[in-house]
C-alpha positions as CSV (number, residue, x, y, z in Angstrom):
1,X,-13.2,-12.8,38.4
2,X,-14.2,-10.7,35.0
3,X,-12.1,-10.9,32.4
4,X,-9.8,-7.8,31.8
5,X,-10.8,-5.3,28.7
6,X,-8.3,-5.0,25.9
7,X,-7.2,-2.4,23.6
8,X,-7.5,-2.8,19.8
9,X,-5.0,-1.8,17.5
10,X,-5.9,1.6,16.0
11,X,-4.7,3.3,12.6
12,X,-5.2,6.3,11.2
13,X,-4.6,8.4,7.8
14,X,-5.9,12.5,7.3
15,X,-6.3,14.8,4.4
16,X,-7.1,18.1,5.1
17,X,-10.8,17.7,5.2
18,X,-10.9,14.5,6.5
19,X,-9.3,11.3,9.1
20,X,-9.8,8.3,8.3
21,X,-9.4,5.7,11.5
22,X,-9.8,1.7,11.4
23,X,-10.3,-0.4,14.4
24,X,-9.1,-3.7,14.0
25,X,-11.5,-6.2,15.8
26,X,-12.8,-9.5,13.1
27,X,-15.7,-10.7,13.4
28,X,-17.9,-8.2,16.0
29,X,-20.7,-6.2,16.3
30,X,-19.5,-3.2,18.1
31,X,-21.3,-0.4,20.2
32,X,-20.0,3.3,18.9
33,X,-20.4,6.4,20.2
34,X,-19.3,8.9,17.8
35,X,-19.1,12.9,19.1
36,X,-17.7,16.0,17.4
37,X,-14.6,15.4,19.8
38,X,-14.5,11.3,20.9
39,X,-14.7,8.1,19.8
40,X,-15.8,5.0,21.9
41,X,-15.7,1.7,20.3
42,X,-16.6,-0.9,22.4
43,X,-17.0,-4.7,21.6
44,X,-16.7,-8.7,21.7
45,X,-14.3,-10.6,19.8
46,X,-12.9,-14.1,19.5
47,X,-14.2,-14.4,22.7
48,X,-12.3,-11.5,24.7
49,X,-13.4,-8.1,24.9
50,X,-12.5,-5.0,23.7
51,X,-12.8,-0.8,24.1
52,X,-11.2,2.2,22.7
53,X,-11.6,6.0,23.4
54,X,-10.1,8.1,21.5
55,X,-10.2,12.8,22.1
56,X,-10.0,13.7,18.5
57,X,-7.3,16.5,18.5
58,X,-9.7,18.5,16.7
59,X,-13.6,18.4,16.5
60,X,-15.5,16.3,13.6
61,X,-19.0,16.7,12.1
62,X,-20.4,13.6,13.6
63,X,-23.6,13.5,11.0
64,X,-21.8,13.6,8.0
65,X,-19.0,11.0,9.0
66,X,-19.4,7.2,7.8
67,X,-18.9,3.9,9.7
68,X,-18.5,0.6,8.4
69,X,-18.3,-2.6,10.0
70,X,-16.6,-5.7,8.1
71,X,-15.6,-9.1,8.6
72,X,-12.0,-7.6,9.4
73,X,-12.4,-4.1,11.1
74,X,-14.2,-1.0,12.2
75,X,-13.7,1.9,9.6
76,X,-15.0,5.1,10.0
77,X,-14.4,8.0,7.4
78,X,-14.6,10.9,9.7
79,X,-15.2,14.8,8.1
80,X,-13.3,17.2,9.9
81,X,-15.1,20.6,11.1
82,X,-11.9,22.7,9.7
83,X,-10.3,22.1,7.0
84,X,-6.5,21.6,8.7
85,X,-3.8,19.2,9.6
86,X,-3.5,17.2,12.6
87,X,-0.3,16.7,14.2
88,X,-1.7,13.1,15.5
89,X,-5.5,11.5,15.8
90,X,-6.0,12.2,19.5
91,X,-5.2,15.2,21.9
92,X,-2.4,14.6,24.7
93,X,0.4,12.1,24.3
94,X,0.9,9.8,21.3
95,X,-1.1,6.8,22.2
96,X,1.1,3.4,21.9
97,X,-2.2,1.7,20.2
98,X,-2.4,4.0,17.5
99,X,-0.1,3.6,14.2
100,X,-0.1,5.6,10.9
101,X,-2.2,3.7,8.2
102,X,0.7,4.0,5.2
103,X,-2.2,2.2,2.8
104,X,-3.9,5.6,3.0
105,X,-1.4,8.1,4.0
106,X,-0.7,11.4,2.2
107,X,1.6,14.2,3.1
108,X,-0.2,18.1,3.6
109,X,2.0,18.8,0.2
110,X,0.9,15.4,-1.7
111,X,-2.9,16.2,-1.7
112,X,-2.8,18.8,-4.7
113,X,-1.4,16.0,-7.1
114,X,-4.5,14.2,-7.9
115,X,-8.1,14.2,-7.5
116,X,-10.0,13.3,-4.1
117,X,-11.3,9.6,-4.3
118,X,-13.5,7.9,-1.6
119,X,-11.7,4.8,-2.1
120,X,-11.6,4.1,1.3
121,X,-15.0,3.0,1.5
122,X,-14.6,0.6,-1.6
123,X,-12.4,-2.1,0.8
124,X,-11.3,-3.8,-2.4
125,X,-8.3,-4.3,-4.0
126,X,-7.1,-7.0,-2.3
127,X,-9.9,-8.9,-0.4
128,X,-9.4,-7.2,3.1
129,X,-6.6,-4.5,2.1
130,X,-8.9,-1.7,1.6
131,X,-7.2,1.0,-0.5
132,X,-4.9,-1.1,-2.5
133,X,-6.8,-0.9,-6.1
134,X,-5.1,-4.0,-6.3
135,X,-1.5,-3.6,-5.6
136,X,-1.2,-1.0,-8.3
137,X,2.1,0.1,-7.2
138,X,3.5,3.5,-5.2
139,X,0.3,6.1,-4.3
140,X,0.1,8.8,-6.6
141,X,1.9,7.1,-8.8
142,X,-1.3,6.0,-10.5
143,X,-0.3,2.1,-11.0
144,X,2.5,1.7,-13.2
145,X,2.0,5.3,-15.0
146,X,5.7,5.9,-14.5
147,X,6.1,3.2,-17.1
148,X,4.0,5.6,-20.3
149,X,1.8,3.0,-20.8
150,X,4.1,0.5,-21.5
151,X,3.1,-3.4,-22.7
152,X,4.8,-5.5,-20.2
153,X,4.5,-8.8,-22.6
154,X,5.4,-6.7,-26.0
155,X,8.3,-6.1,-23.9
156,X,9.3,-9.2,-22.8
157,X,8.7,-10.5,-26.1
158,X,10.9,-8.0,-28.4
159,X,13.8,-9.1,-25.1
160,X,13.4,-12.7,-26.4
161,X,11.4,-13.9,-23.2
162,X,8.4,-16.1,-23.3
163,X,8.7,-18.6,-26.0
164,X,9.6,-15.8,-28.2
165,X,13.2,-16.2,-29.2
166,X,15.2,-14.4,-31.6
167,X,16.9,-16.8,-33.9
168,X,20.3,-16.6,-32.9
169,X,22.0,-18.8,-35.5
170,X,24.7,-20.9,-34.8
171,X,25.9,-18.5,-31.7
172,X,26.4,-20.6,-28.8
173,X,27.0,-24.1,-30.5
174,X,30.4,-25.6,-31.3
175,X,32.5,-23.0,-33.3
176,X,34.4,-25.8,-34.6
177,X,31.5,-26.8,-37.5
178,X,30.7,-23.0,-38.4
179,X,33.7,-23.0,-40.6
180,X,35.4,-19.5,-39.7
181,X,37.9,-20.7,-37.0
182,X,40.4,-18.5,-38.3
183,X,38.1,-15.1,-38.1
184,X,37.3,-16.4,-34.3
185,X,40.8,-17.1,-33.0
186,X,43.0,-15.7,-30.8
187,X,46.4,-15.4,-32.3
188,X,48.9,-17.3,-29.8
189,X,51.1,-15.1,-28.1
190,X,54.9,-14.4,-29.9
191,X,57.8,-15.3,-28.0
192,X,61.2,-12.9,-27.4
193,X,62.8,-14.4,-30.9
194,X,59.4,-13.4,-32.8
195,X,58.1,-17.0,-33.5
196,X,54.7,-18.6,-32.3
């Protein structure tokens, strides 16, 4: 009896000129076979094997796409022949396997608002979240740029916070020993024939 052939989780990102796909199989050495319109992966891992074929829903340029192979997944970087937007990686039905990558994700009307970086291929950031930069915050949002520039520990020392805090006099201690009970009183309440 062979053992039965799984199918690896699958996600995917576009820009106009471009789809980025990652295969998530650890730890293999896979076999691809890479054409203008199909993508085989096939490959051994944690002891159970694994294939995926993918119809791209439009063709790629094959020679100029990029594959890399890491301790955590399959990437490829794949250059599209047109320059257009799929309405999903593969051709036919939506494919239960395959899920949006939101860690490289742009809309068709987000790609204007900043410049084209191939920092998918970098895989840092976080050790294994490639694309993150390093949890820098929302994408295009540049980090914390919505902040302009601001100095988180200036900040949270002119707000009194670490070790940094405002002498605040007497405020908070026994009112009795500051001397003005009078000033901080409440006046008691008069009654109906006008006396305390």
């Amino acid at each position: 009896m062979s053992a039965a052939t799984l199918t690896p989780e699958v996600l995917w990102a576009q820009r106009a000129n471009l789809v980025y796909v990652t295969v998530n199989l650890a730890d293999t050495t896979p076999t691809i076979n890479l054409t203008e319109d199909k993508l085989e992966v096939t490959a051994t891992s944690d002891g159970k094997n694994y294939h995926v074929s993918l119809e791209f829903n439009k063709p790629i340029v094959p020679e100029t796409s990029t594959t890399k192979a890491t301790a955590r997944n399959i990437f490829f970087i794949l250059n599209k022949k047109e320059d257009n937007w799929w309405p999903r990686l593969n051709k036919g039905n939506k494919l239960n396997f395959v899920k949006t990558d939101f860690a490289r994700w742009k809309d068709e009307d987000d790609e204007d608002d900043e410049p084209e970086q191939n920092e998918a291929m970098d895989m840092g950031g976080m050790g294994g979240m490639p694309g993150m930069g390093g949890m820098g915050g929302m994408p295009g949002m540049g980090g914390m740029g919505g902040m302009g520039g601001m100095d988180l520990q200036s900040l949270m020392a002119s707000m009194g916070q670490g070790g940094n805090m405002p002498d605040m006099g007497d405020y908070g201690d026994d009112q009795e020993d500051s001397g003005d009970e009078d000033e901080d009183e409440i006046p008691p309440l008069e009654t109906e024939d006008g006396k305390n």
